[in-house]
N, C-alpha and C positions, 0 to 999 in steps of 0.2 A: 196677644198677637194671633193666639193659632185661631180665637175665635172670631175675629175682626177676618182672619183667612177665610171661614167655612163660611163666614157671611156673603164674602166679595163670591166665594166661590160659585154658593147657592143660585144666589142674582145675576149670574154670569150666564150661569147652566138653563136658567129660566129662560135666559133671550136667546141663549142659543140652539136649547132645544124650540120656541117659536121662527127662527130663523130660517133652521134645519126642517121646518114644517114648510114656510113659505118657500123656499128651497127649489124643496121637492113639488109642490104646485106648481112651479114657474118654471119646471126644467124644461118644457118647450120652449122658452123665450131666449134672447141673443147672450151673447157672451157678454157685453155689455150689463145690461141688468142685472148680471148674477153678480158679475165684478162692484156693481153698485151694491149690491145687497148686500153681499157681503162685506162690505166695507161699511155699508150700515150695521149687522149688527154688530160687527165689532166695536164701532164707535158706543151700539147700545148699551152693550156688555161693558163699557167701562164705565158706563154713564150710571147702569143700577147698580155696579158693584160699588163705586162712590157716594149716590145718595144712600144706599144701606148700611152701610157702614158707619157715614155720617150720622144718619137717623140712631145708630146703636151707641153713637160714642157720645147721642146729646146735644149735640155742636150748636151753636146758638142762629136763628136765624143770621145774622148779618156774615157768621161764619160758612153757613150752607150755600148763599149765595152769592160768596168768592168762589167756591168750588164750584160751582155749577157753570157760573159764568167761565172760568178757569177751562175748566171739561168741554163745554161748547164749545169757545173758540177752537181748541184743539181740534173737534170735532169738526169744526167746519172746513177748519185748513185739509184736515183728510180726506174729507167727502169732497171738494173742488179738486184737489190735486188728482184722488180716485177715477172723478170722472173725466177729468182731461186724458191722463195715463191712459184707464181703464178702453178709451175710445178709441187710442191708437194702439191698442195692444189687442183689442177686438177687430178693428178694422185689418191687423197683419195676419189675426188668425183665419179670418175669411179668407185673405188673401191667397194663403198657406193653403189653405181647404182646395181654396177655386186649382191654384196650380196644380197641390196633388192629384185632383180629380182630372185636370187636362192632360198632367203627363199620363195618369192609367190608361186615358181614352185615347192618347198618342200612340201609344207603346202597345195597346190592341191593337188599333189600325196597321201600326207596323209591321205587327206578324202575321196579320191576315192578308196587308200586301203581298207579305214574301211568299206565304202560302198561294194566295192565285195569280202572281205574276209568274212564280215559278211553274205553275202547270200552265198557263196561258204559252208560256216557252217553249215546253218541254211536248207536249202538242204537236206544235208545226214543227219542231224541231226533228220528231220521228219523222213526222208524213214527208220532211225534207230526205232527210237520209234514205229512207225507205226508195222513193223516187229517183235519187240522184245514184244509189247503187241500181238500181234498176236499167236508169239509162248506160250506164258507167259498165256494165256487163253484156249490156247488148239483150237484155230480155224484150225489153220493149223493141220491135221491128217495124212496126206500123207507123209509117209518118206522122199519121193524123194525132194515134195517140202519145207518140214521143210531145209532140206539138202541145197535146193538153195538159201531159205533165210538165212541159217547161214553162206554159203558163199558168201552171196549180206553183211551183216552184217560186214564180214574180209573184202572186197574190199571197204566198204564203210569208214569204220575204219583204213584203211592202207592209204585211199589218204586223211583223214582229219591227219593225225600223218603226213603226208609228208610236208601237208600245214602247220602246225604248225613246221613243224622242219626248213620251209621255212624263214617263220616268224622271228624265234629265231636265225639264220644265218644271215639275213638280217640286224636282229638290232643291231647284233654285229658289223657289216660292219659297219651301219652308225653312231655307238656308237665310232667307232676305239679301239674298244676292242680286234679285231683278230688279233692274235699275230702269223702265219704261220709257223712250224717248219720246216727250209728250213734245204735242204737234196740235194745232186748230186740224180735225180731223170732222166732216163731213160724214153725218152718221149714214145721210142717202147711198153714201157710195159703198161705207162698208160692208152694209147690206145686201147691195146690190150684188157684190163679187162674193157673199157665202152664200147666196140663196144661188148663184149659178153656180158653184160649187157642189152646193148639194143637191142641183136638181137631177143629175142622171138617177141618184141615189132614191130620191123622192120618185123619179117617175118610173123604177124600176119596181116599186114596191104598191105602184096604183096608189102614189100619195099626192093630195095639192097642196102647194103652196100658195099663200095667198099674204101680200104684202100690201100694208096701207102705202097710200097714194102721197101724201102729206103729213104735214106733223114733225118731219125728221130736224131737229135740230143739229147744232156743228156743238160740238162737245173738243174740251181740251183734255187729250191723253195718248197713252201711247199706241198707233197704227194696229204694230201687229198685235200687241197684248187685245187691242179692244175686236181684231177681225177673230183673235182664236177665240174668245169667249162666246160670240156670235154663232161662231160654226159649230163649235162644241154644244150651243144649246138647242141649233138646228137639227143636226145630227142625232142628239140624243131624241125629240121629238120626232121622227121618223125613224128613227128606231123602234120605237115603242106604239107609236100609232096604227093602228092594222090597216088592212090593207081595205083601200080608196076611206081612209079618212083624207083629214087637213090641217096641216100646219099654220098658223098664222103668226103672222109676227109684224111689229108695230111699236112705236114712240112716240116720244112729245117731251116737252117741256116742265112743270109746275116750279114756279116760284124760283128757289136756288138748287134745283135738281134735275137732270134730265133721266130720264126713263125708257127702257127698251124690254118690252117683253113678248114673249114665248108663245105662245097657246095652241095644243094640238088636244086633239079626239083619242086619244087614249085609252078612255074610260076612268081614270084618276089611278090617287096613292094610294094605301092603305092609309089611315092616319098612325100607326104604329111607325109610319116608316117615312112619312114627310119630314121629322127629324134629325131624317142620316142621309136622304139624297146625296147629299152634299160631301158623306165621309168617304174619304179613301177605300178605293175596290169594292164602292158596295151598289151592288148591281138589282136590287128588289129581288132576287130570284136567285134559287139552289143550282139550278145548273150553270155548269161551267163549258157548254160544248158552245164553239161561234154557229152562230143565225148565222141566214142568208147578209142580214145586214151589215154583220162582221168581216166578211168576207167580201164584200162592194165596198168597204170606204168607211163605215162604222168605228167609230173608236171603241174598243169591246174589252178594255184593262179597266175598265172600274175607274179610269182616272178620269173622265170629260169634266166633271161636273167639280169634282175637287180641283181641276185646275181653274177651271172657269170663276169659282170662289177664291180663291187663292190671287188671279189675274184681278177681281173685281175691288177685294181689298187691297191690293198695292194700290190700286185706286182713291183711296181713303173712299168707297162706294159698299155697297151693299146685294147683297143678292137674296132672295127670297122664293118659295112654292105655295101655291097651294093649289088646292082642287078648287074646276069652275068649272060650271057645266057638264058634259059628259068627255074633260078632258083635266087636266090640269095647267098651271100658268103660272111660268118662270118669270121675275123682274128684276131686273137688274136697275139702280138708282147709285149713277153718278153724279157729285156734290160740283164736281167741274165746268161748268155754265159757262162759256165765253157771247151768248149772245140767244 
């Protein structure tokens, strides 16, 4: 018996040390195929510890090939069950992966919101107090300039209400609270009422606008969710466009999608950072102090563009970048086609 043991054992060690070989070659490859392998050599390893032992005890052909046939089946029931198993217990651990990896990339964004919403507040909140003890003590005497700080006071106050209105749209998003009242919505019109929106903005900044003529189809979805995407991605292209570029923007139709995109003179993204437009509070640039454009009507919390994705996917739609030309070019693709 102990010798019949060192036999199985040897023949074991054999497939296991080749096993442990191929192993190790294949560790780039999926969870799946290791779970296969490994279930192959196991099944090996019993397979030469049986015929070795066999072969030392003599057994007679017609005896070897009960065991063998015996051993296989077994074999095979392991390897089919292996790879059914092995499939969904690979497919959970991506899954596992993918989640862990979104909650880290969640849980950064979280605290780099809190970090520049919090200074984004704290900000206008001095230059509020500052002003408001100002008038509130009678330093200021001068009409004119009482007058400029009570309207530094309204601009100051209209883009912290905007940030917060940001805010509270955001977390409805990521709550899956927003519940979109879809409507046969007429893309000409929507259009029509953000590009006057944000013309004073555009033409404060020496920026044109230039909107195609035709092409706009009537898409099903929800009004205002589909007018703040619009103006958020307006906005943010006059933002960033210097001054006497052009904004353009434009639709149509293809097949069971319609499409509404973007394109302004820019001069583009970095490609480091075409991949995060789209994350919470992330603005391409280190500073934190408000542009002129902040300060006119500018969404300037880092949220535009995440809400706009956010808005586009309640959608069951899609939004996408990239650089073209000497600009870049925003697209949005909603699956909702009434005509």
């Amino acid at each position: 018996m102990l010798l019949i043991g060192v036999y199985a054992l040897l023949a074991g060690g054999v497939v296991g040390v080749v096993g442990a070989t191929v192993l190790r070659a294949l560790r780039g490859r999926s969870i799946l195929v290791h779970i296969l392998l490994l279930l192959a050599v196991t099944v090996l390893a019993v397979v030469a510890g049986v015929v070795t032992v066999a072969q030392a005890m003599f057994l007679s052909g017609h005896d070897l090939r009960v065991v063998l046939v015996t051993v296989g089946a077994s074999a095979m029931v392991s390897l089919v069950l292996g790879a059914l198993f092995g499939r969904r217990l690979a497919a959970a651990a991506v899954w596992a992966q993918a989640a862990r990896e979104r909650e880290r990339h969640l849980e950064a964004g979280r605290r780099e919101l809190v970090a520049w919403v919090s200074h984004d507040l704290r900000t206008p909140l001095a230059g509020l107090r500052a002003m408001a003890e100002a008038l509130e003590d009678g330093v200021v005497g001068d009409p004119a300039t009482a007058a400029e700080y009570h309207r530094r006071i309204r601009v100051e106050t209209d883009r912290m209400t905007r940030l917060v209105d940001d805010l509270f749209e955001l977390s409805r998003i990521n709550a899956g609270a927003l519940r979109p009242e879809v409507t046969d919505v007429p893309l000409r019109d929507v259009v029509s009422d953000a590009l006057a929106g944000v013309a004073p903005l555009a033409e404060s900044r020496g920026i044109m606008l230039v909107a195609a003529e035709t092409g706009w189809p009537v898409v099903r979805a929800g009004e205002r969710e589909l007018a703040r995407v619009i103006g958020n991605l307006l906005v943010n292209a006059v933002r960033y466009t210097p001054v006497g570029g052009t904004v353009r923007i434009e639709g149509g139709r293809e097949r069971d999608a319609v499409w509404l995109a973007v394109s302004d003179t820019c001069g583009g993204i970095a490609e480091s950072d075409l991949g995060r437009v789209f994350d919470v509070a992330f603005r391409g640039e280190r500073a934190r102090t408000p542009d002129r454009a902040e300060t006119v009507g500018a969404a300037g919390g880092g949220l535009g563009l995440a809400i706009v994705r956010g808005l586009v996917e309640v959608h069951d739609g899609r939004v996408s970048v990239r650089n073209a030309g000497d600009g870049c070019r925003f697209e949005v693709r909603l699956p909702v086609i009434i005509r």
